[in-house]
Structures are given as structure tokens and as C-alpha cells.
C-alpha positions as CSV (number, residue, x, y, z in Angstrom):
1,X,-18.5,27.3,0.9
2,X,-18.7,23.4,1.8
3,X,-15.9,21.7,2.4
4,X,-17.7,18.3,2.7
5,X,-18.3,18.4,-0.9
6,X,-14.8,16.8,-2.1
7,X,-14.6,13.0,-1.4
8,X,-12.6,11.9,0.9
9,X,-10.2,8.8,0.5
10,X,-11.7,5.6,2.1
11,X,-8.0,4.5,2.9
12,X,-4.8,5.4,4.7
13,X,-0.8,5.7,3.2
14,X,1.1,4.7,5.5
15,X,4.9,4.8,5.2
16,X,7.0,1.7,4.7
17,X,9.3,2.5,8.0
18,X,5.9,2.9,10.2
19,X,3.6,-0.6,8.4
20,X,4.6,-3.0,11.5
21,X,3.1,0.2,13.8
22,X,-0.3,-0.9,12.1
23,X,0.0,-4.5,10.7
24,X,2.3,-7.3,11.9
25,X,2.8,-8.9,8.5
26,X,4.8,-8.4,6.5
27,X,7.7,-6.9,7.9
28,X,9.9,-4.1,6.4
29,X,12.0,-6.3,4.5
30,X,9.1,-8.2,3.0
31,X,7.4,-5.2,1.6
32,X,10.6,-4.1,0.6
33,X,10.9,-7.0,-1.0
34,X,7.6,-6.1,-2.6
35,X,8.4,-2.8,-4.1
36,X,11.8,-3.7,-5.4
37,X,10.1,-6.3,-8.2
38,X,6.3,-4.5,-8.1
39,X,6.9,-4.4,-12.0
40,X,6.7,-8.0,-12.2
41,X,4.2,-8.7,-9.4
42,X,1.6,-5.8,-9.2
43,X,2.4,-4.7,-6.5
44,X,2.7,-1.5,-8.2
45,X,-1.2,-0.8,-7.6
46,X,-0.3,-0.4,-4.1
47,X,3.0,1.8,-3.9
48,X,2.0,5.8,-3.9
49,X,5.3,7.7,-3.9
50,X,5.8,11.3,-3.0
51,X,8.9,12.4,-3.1
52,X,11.8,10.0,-1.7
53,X,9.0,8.5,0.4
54,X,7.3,4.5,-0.4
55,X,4.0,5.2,0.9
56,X,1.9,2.1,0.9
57,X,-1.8,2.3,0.1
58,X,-3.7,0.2,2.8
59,X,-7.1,-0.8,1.3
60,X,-5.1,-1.2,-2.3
61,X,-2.7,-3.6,-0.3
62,X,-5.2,-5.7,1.1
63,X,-7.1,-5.8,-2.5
64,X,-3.8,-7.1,-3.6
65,X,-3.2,-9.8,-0.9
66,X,-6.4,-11.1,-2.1
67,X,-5.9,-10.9,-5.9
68,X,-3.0,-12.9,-5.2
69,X,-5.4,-15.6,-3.4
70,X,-7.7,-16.0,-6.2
71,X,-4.4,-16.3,-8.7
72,X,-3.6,-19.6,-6.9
């Protein structure tokens, strides 16, 4: 059996405690921030939780950022 033949996620979750490890903005606090009023500012589309974990969905984050460009 092939195990190449499930498709395989073109991004990376990456906790909210580890996201200055990869990217410099925006700190903990800011994403935080974020999640706390993601009802009101989409940011919903980029949380994934599992558990007590905030796992933040990198290529949907950076879709967002840009979203938010075009708003303005």
C-alpha cells in the first residue's frame, strides 16, 4: 500500500508559545490579542485548536495578514 497517496498539508501549526521561534512579528501578546476577539476579526480562519492547545495555522495566517491589506 502507498502511503504517498493522501495529500499532505502545504502548511505548518505552530503553537502560540513557540510563533516568535519562527516569525518575529507579532509577539505572543499580539496574537493573543488576535485569538481573544477572532469572532469579530477573522482571525478565526487561522486558529486550529486541539485540545487546550492555540495552534496557529501558518499559510492561513499569512492569507489573513493580507486580507486585511486589501480591506484598507
Amino acid at each position: 500500500m502507498d502511503t504517498h497517496d493522501s495529500p499532505q498539508p502545504k502548511t505548518r501549526l505552530i503553537p502560540v508559545t513557540k510563533w516568535n521561534e519562527y516569525h518575529q512579528w507579532p509577539p505572543v501578546g499580539g496574537l493573543r490579542h488576535l485569538i481573544f476577539f477572532a469572532a469579530d476579526n477573522g482571525f478565526d480562519k487561522v486558529i486550529r485548536r486541539c485540545g487546550r492547545r492555540v495552534l496557529i495555522d501558518e499559510a492561513a495566517f499569512f492569507q489573513w495578514m493580507e486580507e486585511q491589506n486589501e480591506n484598507r
